[in-house]
Each structure stands twice: as structure tokens, then as C-alpha cells.
MOPAC internal coordinates of N, CA, C and O (Angstrom, degrees):
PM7 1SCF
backbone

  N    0.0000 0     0.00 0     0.00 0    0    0    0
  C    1.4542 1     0.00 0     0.00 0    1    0    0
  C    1.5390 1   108.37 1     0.00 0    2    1    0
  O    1.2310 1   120.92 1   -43.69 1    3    2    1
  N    1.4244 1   115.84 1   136.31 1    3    2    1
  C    1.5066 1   107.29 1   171.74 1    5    3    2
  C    1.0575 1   124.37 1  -104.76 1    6    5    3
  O    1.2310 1   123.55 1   -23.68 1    7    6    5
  N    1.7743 1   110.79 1   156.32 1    7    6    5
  C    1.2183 1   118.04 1  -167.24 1    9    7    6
  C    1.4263 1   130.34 1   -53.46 1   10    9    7
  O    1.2310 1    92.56 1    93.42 1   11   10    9
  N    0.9025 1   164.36 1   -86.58 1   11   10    9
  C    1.7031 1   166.23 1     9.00 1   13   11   10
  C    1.3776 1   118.71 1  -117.63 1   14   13   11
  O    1.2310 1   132.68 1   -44.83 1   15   14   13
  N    1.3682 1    93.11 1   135.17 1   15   14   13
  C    1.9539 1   109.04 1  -164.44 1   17   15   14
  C    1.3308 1    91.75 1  -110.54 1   18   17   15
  O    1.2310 1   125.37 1   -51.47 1   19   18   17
  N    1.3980 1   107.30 1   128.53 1   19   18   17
  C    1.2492 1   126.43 1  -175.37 1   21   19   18
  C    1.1197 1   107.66 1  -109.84 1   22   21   19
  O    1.2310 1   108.98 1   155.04 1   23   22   21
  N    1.2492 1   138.23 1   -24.96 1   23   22   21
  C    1.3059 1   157.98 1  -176.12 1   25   23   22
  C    1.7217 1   128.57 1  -136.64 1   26   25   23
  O    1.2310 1   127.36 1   -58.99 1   27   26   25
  N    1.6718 1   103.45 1   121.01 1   27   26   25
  C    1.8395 1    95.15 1  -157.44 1   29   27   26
  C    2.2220 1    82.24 1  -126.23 1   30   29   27
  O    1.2310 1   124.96 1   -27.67 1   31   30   29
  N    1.0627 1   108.08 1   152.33 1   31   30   29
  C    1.4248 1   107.81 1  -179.04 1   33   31   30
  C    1.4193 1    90.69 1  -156.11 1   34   33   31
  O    1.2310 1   127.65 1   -43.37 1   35   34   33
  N    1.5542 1   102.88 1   136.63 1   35   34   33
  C    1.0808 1   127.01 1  -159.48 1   37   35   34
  C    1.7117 1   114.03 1  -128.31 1   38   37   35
  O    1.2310 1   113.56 1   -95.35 1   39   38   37
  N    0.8839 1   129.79 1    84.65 1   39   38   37
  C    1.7289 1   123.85 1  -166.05 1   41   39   38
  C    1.4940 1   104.70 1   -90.77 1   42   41   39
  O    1.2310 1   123.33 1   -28.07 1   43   42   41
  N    1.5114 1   111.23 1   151.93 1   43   42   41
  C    1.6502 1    93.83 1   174.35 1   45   43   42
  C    1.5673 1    98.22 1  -174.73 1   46   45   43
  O    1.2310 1   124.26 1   -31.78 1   47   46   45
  N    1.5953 1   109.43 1   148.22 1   47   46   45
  C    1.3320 1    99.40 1  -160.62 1   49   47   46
  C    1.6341 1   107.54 1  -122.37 1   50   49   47
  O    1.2310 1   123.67 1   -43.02 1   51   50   49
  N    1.7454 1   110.56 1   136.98 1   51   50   49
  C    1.7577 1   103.78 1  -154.31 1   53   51   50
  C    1.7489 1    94.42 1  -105.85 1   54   53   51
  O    1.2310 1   107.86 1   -48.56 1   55   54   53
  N    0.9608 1   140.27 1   131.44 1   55   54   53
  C    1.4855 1   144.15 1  -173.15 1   57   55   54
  C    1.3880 1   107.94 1  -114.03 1   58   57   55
  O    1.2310 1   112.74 1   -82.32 1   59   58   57
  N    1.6577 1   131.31 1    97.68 1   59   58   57
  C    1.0933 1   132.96 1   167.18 1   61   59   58
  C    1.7412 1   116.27 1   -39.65 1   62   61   59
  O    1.2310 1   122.84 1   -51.08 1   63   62   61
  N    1.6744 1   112.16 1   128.92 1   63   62   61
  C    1.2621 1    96.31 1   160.24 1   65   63   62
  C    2.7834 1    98.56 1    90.39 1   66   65   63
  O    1.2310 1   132.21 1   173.08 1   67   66   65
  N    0.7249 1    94.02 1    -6.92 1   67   66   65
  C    1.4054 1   118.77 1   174.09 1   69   67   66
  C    1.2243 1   110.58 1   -33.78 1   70   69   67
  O    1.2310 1   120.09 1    -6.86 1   71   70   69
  N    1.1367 1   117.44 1   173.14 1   71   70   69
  C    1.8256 1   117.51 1   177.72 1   73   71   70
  C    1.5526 1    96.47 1   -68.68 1   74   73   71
  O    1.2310 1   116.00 1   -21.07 1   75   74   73
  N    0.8794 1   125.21 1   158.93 1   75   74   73
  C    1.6331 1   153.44 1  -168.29 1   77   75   74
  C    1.3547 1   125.41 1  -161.59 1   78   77   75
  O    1.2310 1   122.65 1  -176.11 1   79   78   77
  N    1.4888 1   112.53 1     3.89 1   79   78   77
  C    1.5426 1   134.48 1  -173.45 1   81   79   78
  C    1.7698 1   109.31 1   -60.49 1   82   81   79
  O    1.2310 1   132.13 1   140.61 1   83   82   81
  N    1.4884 1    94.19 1   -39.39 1   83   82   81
  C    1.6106 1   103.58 1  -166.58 1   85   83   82
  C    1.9128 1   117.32 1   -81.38 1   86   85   83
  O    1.2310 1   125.13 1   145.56 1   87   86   85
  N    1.4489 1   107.76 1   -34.44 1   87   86   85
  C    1.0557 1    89.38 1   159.09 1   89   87   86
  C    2.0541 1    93.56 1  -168.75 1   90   89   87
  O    1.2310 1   135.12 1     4.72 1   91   90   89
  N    1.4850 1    88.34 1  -175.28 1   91   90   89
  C    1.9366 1    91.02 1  -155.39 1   93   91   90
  C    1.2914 1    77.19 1   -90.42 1   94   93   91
  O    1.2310 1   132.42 1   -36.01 1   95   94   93
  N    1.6767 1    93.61 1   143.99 1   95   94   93
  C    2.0748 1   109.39 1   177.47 1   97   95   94
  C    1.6251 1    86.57 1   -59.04 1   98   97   95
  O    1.2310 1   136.90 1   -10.86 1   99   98   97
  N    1.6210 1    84.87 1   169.14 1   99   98   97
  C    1.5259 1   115.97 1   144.84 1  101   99   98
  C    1.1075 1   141.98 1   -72.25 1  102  101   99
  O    1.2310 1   116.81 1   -45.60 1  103  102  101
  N    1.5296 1   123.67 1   134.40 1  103  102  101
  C    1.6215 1   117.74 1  -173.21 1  105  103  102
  C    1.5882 1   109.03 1   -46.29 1  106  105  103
  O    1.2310 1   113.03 1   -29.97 1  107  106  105
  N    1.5827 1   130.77 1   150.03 1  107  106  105
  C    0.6385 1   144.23 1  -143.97 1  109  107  106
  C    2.1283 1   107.40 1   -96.16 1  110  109  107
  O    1.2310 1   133.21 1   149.19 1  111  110  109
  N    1.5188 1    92.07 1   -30.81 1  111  110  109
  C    1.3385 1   101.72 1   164.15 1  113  111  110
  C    2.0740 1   110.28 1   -81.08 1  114  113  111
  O    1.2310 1   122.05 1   163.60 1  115  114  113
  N    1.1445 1   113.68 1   -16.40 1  115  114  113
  C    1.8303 1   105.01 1   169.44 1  117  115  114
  C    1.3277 1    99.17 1   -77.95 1  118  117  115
  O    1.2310 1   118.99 1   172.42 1  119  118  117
  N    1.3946 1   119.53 1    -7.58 1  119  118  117
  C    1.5564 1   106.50 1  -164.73 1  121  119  118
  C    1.7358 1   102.82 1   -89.56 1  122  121  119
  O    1.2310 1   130.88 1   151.80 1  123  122  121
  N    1.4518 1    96.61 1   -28.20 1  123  122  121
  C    1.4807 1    95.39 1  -169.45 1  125  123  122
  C    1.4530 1   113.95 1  -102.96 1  126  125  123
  O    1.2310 1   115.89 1   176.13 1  127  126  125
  N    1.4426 1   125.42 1    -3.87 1  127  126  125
  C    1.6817 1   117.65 1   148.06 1  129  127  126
  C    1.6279 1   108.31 1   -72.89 1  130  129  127
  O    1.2310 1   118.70 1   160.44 1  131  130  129
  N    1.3467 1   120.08 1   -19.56 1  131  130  129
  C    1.3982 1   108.06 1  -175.97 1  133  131  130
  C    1.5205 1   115.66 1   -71.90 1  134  133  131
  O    1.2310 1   134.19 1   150.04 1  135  134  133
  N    1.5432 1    90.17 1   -29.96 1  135  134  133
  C    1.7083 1    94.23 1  -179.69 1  137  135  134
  C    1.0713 1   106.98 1   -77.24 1  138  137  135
  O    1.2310 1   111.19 1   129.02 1  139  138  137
  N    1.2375 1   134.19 1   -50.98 1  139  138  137
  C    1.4529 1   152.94 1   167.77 1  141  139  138
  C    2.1904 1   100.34 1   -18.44 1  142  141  139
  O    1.2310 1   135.96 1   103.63 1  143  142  141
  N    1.3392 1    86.72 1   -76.37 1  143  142  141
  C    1.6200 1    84.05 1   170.58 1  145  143  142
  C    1.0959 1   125.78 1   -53.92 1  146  145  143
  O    1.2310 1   110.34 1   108.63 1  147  146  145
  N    1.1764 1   135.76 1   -71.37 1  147  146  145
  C    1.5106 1   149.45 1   136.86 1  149  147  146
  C    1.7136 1    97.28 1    29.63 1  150  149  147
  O    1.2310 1   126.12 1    93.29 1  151  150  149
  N    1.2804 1   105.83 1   -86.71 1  151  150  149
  C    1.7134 1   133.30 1  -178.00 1  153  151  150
  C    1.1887 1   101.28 1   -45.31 1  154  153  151
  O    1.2310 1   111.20 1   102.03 1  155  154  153
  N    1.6361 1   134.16 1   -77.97 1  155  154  153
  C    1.2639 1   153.87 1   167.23 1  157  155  154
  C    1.9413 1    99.56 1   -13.78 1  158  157  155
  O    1.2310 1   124.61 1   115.99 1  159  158  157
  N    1.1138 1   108.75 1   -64.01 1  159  158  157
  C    1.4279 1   113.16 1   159.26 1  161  159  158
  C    1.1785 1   150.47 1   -21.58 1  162  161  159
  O    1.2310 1   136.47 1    93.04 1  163  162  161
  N    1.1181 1    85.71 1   -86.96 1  163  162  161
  C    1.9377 1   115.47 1   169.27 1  165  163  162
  C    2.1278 1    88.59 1   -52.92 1  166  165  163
  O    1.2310 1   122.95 1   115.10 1  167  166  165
  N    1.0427 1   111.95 1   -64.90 1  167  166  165
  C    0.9879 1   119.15 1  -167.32 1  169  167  166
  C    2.0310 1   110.58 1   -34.64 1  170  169  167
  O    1.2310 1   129.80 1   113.99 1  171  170  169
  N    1.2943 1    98.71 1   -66.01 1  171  170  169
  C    1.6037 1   118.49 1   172.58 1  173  171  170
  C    1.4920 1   105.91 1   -54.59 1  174  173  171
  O    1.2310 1   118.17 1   141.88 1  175  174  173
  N    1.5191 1   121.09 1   -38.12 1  175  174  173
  C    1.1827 1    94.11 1   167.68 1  177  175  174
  C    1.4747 1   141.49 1   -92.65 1  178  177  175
  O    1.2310 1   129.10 1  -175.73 1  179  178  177
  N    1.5170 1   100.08 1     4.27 1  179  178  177
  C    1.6764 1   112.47 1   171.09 1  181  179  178
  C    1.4596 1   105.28 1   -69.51 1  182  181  179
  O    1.2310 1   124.14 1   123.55 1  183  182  181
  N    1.3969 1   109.67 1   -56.45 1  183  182  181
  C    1.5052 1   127.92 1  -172.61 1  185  183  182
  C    2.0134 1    94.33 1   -44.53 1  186  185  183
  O    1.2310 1   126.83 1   106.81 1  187  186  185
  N    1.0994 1   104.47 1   -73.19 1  187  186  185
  C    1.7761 1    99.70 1   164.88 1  189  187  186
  C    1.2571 1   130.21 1    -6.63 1  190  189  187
  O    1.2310 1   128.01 1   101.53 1  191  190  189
  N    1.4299 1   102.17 1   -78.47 1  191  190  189
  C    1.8566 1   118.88 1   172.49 1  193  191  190
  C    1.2286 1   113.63 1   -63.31 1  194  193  191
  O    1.2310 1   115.89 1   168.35 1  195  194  193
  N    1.6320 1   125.41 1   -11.65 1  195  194  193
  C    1.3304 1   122.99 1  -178.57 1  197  195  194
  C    1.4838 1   114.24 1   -78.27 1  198  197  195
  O    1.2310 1   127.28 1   136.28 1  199  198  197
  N    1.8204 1   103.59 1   -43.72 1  199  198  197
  C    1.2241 1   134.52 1   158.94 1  201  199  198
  C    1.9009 1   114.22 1   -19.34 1  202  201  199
  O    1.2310 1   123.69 1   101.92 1  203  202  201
  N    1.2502 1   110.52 1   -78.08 1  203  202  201
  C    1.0023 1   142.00 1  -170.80 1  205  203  202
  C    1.7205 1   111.79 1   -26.11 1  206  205  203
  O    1.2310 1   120.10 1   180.00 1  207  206  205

């Protein structure tokens, strides 16, 4: 019989100021079309399931 996860939770913790050793951030404007899309997304796909 298979399993099915209906529910996934994800916790996670963001520390201003963090190691940065491994490689140099991203410009600060790639950061905010990425989110920008990101959102734009999530967004279209709620609207979807709302659809339904």
C-alpha cells in the first residue's frame, strides 16, 4: 500500500550577516527580479487551485 504525504513542513533558520566565505552574494537588484518572479508564480499558481 502506498504512503501519501499530504502535508510537508519545512522550518529553517536565516542569520543576517552569515558565512559568505564560499562565494560573493548576488547583486542586490538579481535578488529582487528573482523574488519578483518567484511571487509572480506562486501567485498564478494559487489563482489555479482556486480555479479548480
Amino acid at each position: 500500500m502506498p504512503v501519501e504525504i499530504r502535508e510537508l513542513q519545512i522550518t529553517t533558520t536565516v542569520q543576517e550577516g552569515g558565512n559568505t566565505s564560499s562565494s560573493s552574494p548576488a547583486p542586490a537588484a538579481g535578488n529582487d527580479d528573482m523574488i519578483a518572479k518567484c511571487v509572480e508564480q506562486v501567485l498564478e499558481i494559487l489563482k489555479e487551485k482556486t480555479e479548480r
